[in-house]
C-alpha positions as CSV (number, residue, x, y, z in Angstrom):
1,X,24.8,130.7,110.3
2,X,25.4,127.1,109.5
3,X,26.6,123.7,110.8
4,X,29.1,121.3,110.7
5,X,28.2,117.4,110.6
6,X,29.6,114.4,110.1
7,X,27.7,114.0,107.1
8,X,29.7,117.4,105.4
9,X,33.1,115.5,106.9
10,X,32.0,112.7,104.8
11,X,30.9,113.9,102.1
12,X,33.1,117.2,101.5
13,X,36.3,116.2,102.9
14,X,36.9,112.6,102.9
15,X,38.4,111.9,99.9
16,X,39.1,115.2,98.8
17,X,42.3,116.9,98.2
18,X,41.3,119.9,100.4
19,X,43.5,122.6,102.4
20,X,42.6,121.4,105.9
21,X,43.4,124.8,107.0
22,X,40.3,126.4,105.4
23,X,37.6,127.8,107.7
24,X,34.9,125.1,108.6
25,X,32.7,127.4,107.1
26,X,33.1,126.5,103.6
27,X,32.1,123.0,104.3
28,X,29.5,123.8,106.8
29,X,26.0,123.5,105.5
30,X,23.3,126.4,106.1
31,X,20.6,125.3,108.8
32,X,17.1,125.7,107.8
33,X,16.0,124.5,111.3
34,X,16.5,124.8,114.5
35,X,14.1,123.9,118.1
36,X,14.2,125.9,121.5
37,X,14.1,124.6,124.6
38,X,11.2,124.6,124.8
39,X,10.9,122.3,121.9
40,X,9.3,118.6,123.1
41,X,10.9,115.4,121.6
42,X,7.7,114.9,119.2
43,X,8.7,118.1,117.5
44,X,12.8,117.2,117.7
45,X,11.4,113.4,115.9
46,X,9.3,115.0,113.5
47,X,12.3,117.6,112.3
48,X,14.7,114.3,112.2
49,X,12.4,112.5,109.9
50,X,10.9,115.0,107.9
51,X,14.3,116.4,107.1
52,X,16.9,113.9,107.5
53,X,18.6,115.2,110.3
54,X,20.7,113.3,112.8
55,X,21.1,116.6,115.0
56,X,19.6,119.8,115.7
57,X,20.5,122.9,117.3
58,X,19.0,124.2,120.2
59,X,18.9,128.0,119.8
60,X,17.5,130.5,122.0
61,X,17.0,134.2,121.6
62,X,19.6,133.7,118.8
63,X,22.2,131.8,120.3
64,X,23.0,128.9,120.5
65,X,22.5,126.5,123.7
66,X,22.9,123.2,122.9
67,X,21.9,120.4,120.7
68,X,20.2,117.3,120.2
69,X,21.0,114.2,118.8
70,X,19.0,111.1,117.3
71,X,21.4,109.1,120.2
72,X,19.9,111.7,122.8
73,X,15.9,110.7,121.7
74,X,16.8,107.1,121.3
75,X,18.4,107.4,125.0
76,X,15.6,109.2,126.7
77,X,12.8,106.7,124.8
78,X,14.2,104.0,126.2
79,X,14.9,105.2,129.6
80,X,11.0,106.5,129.2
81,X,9.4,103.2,127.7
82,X,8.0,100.5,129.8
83,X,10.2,97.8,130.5
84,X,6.9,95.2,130.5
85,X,6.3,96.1,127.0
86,X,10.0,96.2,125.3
87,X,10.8,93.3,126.9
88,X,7.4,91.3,125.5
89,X,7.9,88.5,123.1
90,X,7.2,88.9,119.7
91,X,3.6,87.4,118.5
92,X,4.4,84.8,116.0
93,X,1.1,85.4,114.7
94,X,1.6,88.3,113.9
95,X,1.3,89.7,110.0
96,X,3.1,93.2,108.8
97,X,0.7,95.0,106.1
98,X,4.4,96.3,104.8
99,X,8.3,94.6,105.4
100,X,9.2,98.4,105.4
101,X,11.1,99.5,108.6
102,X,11.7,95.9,109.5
């Protein structure tokens, strides 16, 4: 089992003097993991950071149901943060122990 991303587009194919008529999966790349539904987004964040994915399949009872997306956890933080606090000004006070992230 494996999967196809943008990243093996870009970094297999692009550029490459490859047969575009040879099964995807000799560019796909093998997935080491994978959520269920009942996955929460916490787990889906930690899995994106820990392992620098940008999407993760959804598998249940050993198929495949879906996927999700760093877009789909941005979308549903935002849609689930409180509008009073994004939209506070920043403190000009304010010291960062780090410039990392910024």
């Amino acid at each position: 089992m494996g999967i196809f991303t943008e990243r093996d587009l870009l970094t297999k194919i692009v550029g490459q003097d490859v047969d575009l008529n040879t099964p995807v999966r000799q560019w796909m790349s093998p997935v080491v993991a994978t959520l269920t539904p009942a996955a929460t987004i916490g787990d889906a964040v930690t899995i994106m950071n820990e392992k620098s994915y940008r999407n993760i399949p959804i598998v249940n009872n050993g198929k495949l149901v879906g996927s999700i997306s760093v877009f789909d956890v941005i979308s549903y933080l935002a849609e689930t943060y409180p509008k009073a606090t994004m939209n506070l000004p920043p403190k000009t006070d304010q010291i960062m122990d780090s410039t990392d992230g910024g």
